[in-house]
N, C-alpha and C positions, 0 to 999 in steps of 0.2 A: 853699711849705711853710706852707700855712694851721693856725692854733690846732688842736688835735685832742683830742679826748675822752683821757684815761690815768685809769687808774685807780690808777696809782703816781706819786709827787712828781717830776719830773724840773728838773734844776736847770745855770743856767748855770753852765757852768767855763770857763775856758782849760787845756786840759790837754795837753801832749807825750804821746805812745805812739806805739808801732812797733804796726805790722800785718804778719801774714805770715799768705800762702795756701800751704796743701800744702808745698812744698819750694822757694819763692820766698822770697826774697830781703828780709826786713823793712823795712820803710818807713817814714818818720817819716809823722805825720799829726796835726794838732789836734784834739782833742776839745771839742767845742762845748757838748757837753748829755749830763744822766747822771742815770741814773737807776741802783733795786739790779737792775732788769733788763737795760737795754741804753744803747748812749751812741748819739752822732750826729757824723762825722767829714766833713772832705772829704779825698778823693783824688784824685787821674784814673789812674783803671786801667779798662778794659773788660771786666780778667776777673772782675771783683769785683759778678758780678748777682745778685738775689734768689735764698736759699739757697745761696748759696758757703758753705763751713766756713773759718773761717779762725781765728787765734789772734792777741790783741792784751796790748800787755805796758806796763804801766803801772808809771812808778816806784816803785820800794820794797814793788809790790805783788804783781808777779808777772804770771805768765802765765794771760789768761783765754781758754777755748773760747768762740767765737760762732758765730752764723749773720749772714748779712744778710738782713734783715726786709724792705728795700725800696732803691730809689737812684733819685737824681734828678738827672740830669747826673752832678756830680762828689762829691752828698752823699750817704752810704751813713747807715742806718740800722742798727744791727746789736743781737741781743739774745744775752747772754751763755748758754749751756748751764746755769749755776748761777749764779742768784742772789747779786747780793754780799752778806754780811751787813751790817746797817745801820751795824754801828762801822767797817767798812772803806768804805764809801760817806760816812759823812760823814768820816772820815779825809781820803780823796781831794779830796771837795768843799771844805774845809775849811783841808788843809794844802799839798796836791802843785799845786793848781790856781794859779795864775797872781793870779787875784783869787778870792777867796774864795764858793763856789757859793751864797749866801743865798736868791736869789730864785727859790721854784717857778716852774717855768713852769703850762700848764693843766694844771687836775686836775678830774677827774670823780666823782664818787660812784655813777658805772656798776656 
């Protein structure tokens, strides 16, 4: 997972959430990095490929729609159907996350 061009902030977390596809069964899963578009988790599930819909539930926050954007092995990239608003993203990164999200990862001016 080489640096990559974004044109939105994406920020380390440690963050808990559940994942569920369709009418499976949610799953815990880490959250690594987050951004107000999308986060980056690992699983090991093989039904979970680019463009699965699935729904991911983060403490105190709720339940967000996503897709998966991409996977690599066992690391799924996924971007939310709606935008988080920025006071709910830095909420997250901030307070629910494990260590506190400070440090952008890349960012581009793309």
């Amino acid at each position: 997972m080489g640096r990559e061009k974004r044109r939105e902030p994406r920020y380390s977390v440690e963050l808990d959430a559940r994942v569920r596809n369709g009418t499976g069964v949610p799953r815990s899963v880490n959250v690594t990095n987050l951004s107000k578009q999308g986060c980056r988790f690992k699983l090991s599930d093989n039904r979970l490929g680019a463009g699965a819909f699935l729904t991911i539930t983060v403490e105190r926050v709720g339940f967000l729609d996503a897709h998966v954007k991409w996977r690599e092995g066992d690391w799924h990239g996924i971007r939310f159907d709606n935008p988080l608003h920025p006071a709910v993203l830095d909420h997250i990164r901030m307070f629910l996350s494990r260590t506190p999200g400070l440090e952008e990862e890349g960012v581009s001016a793309a």
